[in-house]
Backbone as CSV, one residue per row, in Angstrom:
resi,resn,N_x,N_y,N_z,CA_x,CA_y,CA_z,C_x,C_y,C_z
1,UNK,6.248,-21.300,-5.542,5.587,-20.055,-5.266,6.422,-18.919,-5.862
2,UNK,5.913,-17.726,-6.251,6.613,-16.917,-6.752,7.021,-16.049,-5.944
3,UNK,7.638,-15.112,-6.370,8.818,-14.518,-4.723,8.072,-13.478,-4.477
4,UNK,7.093,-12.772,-5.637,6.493,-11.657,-4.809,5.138,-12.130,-3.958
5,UNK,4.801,-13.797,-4.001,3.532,-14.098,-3.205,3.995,-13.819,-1.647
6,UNK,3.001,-14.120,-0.984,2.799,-13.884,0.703,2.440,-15.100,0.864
7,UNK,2.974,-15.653,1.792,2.720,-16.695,2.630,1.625,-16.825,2.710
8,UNK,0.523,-16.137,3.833,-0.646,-15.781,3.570,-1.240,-14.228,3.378
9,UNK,-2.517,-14.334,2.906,-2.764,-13.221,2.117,-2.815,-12.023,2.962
10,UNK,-3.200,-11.072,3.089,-3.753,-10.116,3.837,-5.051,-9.700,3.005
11,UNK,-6.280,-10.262,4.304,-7.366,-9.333,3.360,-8.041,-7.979,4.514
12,UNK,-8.522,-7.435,3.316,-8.822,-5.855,3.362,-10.146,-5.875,2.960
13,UNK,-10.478,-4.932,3.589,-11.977,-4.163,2.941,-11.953,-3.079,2.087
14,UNK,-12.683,-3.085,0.997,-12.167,-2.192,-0.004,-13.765,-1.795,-0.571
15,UNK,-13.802,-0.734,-1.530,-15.036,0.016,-1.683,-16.085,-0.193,-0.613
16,UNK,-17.382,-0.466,-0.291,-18.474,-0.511,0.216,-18.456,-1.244,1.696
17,UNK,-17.007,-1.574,1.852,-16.765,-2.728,3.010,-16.877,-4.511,2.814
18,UNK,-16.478,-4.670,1.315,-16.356,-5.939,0.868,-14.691,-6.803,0.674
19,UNK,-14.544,-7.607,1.678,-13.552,-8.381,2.046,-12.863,-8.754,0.697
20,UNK,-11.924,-8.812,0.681,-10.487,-9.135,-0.762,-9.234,-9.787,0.081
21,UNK,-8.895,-10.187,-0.577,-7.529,-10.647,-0.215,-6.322,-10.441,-0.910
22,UNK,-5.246,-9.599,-0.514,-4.405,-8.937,-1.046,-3.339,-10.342,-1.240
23,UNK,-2.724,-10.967,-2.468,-1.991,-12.161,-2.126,-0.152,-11.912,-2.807
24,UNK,-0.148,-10.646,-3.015,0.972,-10.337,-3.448,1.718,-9.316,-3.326
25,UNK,2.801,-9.404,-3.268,3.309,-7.364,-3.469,2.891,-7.073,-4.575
26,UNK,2.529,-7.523,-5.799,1.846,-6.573,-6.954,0.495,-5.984,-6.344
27,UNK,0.011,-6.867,-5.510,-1.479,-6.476,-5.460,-1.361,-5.215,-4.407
28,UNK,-0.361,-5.560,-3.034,-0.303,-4.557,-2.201,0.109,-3.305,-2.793
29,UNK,0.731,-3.283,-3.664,1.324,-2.352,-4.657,0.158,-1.473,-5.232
30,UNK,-0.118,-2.472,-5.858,-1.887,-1.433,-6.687,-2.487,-0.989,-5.622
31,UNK,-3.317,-1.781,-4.263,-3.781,-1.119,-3.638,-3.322,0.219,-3.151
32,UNK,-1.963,0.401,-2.960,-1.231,1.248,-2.164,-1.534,2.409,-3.362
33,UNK,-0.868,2.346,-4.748,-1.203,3.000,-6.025,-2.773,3.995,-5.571
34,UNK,-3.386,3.243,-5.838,-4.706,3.410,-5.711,-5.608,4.500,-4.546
35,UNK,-4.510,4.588,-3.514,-5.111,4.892,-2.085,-5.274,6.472,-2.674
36,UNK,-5.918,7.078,-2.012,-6.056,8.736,-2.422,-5.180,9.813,-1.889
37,UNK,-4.769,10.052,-2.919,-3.489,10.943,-2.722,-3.426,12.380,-1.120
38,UNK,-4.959,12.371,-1.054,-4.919,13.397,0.087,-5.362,12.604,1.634
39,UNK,-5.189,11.172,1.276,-5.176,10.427,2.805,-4.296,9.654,2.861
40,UNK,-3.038,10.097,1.879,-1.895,9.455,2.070,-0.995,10.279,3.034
41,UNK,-0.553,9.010,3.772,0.838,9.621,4.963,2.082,8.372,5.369
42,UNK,2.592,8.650,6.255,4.027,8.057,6.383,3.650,6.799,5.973
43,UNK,2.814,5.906,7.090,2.176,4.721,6.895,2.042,4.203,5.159
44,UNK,1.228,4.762,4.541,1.654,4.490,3.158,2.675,4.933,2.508
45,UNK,3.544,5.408,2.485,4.738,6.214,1.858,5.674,4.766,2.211
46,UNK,5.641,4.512,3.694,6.673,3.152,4.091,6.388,1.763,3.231
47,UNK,4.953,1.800,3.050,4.270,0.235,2.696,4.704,0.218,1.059
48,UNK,4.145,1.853,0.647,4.723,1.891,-0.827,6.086,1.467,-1.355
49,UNK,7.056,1.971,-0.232,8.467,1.965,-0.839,8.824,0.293,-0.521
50,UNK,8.351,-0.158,0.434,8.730,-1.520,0.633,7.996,-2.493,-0.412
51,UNK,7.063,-2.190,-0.779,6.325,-2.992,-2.052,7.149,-3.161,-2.933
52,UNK,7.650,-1.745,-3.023,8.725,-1.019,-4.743,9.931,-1.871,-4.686
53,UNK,10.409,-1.866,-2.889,11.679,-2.526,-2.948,11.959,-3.939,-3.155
54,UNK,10.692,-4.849,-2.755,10.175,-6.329,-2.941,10.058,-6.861,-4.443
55,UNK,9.469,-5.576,-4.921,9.224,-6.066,-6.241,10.830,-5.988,-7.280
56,UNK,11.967,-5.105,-6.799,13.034,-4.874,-7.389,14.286,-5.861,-6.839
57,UNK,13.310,-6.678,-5.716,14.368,-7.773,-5.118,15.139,-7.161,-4.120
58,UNK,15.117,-6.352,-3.686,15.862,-5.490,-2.090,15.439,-6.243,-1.447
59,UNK,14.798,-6.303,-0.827,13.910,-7.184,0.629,12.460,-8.376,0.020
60,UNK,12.483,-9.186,0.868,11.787,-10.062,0.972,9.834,-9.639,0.839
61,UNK,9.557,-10.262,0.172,8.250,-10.388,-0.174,7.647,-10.071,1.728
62,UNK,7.890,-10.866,2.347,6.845,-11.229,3.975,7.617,-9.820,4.241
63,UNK,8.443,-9.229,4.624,8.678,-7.726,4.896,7.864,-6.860,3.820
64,UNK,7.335,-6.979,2.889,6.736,-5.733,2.380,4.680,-6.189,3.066
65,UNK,4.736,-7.304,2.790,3.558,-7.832,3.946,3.824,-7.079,4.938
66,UNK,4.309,-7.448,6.256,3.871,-6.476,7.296,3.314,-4.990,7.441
67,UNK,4.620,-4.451,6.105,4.174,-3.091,6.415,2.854,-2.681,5.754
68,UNK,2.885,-3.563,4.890,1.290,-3.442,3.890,0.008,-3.776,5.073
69,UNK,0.123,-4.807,5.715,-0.824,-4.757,6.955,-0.887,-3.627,7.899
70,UNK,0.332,-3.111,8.391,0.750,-2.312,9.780,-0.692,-1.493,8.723
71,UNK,-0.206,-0.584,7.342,-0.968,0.066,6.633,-2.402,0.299,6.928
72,UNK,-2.738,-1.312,6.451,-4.196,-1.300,6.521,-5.020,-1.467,8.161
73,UNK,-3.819,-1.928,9.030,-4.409,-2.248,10.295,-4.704,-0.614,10.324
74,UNK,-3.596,0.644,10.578,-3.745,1.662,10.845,-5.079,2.382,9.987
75,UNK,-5.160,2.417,9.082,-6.669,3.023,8.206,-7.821,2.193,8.629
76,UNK,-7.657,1.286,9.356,-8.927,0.204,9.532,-9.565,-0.645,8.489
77,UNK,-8.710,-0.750,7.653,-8.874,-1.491,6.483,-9.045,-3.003,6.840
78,UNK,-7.915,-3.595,7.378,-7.880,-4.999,7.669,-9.460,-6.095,8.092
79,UNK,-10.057,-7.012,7.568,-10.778,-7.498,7.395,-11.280,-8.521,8.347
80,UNK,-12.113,-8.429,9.320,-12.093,-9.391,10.576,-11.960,-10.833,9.946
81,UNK,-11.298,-11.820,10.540,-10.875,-13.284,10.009,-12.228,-13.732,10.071
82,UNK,-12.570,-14.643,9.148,-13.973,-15.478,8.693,-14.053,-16.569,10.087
83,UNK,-13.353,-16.754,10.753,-13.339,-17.557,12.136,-14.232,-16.743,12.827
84,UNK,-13.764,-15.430,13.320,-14.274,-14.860,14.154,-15.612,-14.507,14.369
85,UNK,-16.341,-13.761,12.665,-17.543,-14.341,12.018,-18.486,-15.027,12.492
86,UNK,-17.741,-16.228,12.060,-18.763,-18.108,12.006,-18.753,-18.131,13.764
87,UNK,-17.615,-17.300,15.119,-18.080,-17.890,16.080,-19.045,-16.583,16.737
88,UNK,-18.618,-15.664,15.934,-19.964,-14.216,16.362,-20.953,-14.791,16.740
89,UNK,-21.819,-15.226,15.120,-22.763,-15.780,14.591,-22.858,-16.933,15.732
90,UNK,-22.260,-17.957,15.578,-22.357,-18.890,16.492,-23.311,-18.699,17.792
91,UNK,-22.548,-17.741,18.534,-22.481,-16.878,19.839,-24.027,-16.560,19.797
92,UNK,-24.420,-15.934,18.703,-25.611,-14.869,18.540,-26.659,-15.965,18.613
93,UNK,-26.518,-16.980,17.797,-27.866,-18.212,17.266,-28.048,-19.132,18.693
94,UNK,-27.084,-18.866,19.613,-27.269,-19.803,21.331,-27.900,-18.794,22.108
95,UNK,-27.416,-17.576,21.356,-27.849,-16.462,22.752,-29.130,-16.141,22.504
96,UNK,-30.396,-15.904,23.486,-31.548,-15.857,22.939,-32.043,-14.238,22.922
97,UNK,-30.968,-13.888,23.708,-31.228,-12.602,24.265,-30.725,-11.618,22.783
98,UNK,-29.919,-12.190,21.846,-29.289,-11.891,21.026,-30.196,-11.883,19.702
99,UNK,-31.240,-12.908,20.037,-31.923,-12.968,18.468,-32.747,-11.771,18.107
């Protein structure tokens, strides 16, 4: 595995509310790049510099993960797990009251 991958990915919702999976500090990196300069705050400023520092070999790849999540948990970015989904759904197709 390469040192800037993540263990596992972090996925996000990005343009229209369509699920991605972030699988690297390059990628958390671009996303972070990317975010708009006038809804940027500490939260990204931290995730940014820890990306920067992951990618220059300071700290560990899974430390620039967290803060890249803490990130997206805080903006509401983070992407409900496809488990949770399939047992929504589940939930909904027994419940009749639900259809």
């Amino acid at each position: 595995m390469k040192p800037d991958m993540f263990e596992r990915p972090v996925s996000i919702l990005v343009g229209l509310g369509f699920p991605t999976e972030v699988r690297s500090v390059v990628e958390a990196y671009r996303h972070l790049s990317e975010w708009p300069v006038s809804m940027r705050d500490v939260a990204h400023t931290v995730a940014l510099k820890a990306c920067s520092a992951a990618l220059c070999g300071e700290i560990e790849a899974e430390t620039a993960r967290g803060l890249f999540a803490a990130f997206a948990e805080k903006h509401d970015l983070l992407a409900p797990e496809t488990n949770v989904i399939a047992a929504s759904r589940l939930w909904r197709d027994r419940d009749p009251h639900m259809r």
